[in-house]
C-alpha positions, 0 to 999 in steps of 0.5 A: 671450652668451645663448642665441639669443633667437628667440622667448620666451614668459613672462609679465611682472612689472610695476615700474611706477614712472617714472624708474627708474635704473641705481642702482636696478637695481644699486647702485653698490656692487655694482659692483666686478666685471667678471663677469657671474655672480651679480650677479642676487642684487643686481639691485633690491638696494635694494627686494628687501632690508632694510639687514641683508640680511633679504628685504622680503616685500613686495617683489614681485621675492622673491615670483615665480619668474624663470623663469616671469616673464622679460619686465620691464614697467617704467615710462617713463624706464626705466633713466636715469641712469648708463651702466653694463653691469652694470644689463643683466647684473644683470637677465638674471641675474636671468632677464629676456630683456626690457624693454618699456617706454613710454620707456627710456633711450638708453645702457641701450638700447645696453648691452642689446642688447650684452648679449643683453638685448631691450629693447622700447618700445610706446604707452601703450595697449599697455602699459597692456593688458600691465599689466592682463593681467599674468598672461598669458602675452605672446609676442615674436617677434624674427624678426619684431618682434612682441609679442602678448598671448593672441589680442590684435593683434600689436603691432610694434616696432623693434630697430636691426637689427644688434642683432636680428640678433646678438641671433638668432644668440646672439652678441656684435659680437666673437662676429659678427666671430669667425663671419666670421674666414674670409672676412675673411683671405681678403678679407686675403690678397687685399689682400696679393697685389694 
C-alpha cells in the first residue's frame, strides 16, 4: 500500500472526456501481470503513444510532470466498463493519489479505494471551478473530507468510511486486520477457554 493519504496538495490535470473506460486507462494487453510496479508506463497507452511506440506530442499526459500534478480531473462516467485492479494501480503509478469527477463507475470506486487510490465525486459547479483553475493548486483534506481551491469554499465529499480510514493509516483490509492480530487471538484464547 501507499504511504498514508492525509492530506495532498497537487495541482490537477484535467481529461475531460465523458465515458472514459477501463480499457482507455489501461489497455487489455497490459494486463498480463499481477505486480503492480511499472504499469504507470501503460497508464492511457493508447492516447500517450503512436502504434510504433513513438510519444504523441499532443498528448497532454507526455507533457506534465506527475509530481507536480497527482489529482485527475476526469469527465463523467469516469472509469466504466471492466472491473479490473490494474486501471487503479496503472494511475498511482503514474502518480495520481486522486480522481475527482462528477460521476465515477461503482467497481472502479471499489477497486480504488483497496488500492489507496481517492476517488472523489463533486456537482458539476464545482468541477467546472477546478477545470477553470487547473493551474491552481487544490487541497483534499481526507480527515475531514474536504477539497478546496485557493482561498474558494471548501467543498465536502463522501468516502465509505472504512475505505477513509484504511486509506489514513496507509494500509490495505489485510494490512488492517494484520494491525489487530493482538487483539483478535486473544479474543481466540478466549473462546478457547470458555
Amino acid at each position: 500500500m501507499p504511504e498514508p493519504l492525509i492530506e495532498l496538495t497537487s495541482k490537477a490535470v484535467v481529461l475531460s472526456q465523458s465515458n472514459i473506460d477501463t480499457d482507455q486507462i489501461i489497455p487489455g494487453r497490459f494486463l498480463s501481470t499481477t505486480s503492480r510496479e511499472g504499469l504507470g508506463a501503460w497508464a492511457f497507452y493508447d492516447w500517450r503513444y503512436e502504434a510504433d511506440g513513438a510519444p504523441k506530442p499532443e498528448a497532454v499526459l507526455n507533457r506534465i510532470d506527475p509530481t507536480e500534478r497527482r489529482i485527475l480531473l476526469a469527465g463523467k462516467n469516469f472509469a466504466c466498463g471492466s472491473s479490473r485492479e490494474h486501471a487503479p494501480w496503472a494511475l498511482m503509478d503514474y502518480g495520481f493519489r486522486a480522481v475527482v469527477s462528477t460521476g465515477i463507475a461503482d467497481i472502479f470506486t471499489s477497486n480504488a479505494l483497496k488500492n489507496g487510490l481517492l476517488p472523489i465525486v463533486v456537482d458539476q459547479a464545482t468541477w467546472d471551478d477546478l477545470a477553470a483553475h487547473v493551474d491552481q493548486p487544490i487541497t483534499i483534506d481526507l480527515e475531514t473530507s474536504t477539497l478546496q481551491r485557493g482561498n474558494a469554499e471548501p467543498v465536502a465529499f463522501v468516502v465509505e468510511s472504512f475505505a477513509r480510514q484504511c486509506l489514513l493509516d496507509g494500509v490495505d483490509t489485510l494490512g488492517w486486520l494484520q494491525a489487530r492480530m493482538p487483539a483478535i487471538e486473544a479474543f481466540e484464547r478466549q473462546k478457547e477457554t470458555v
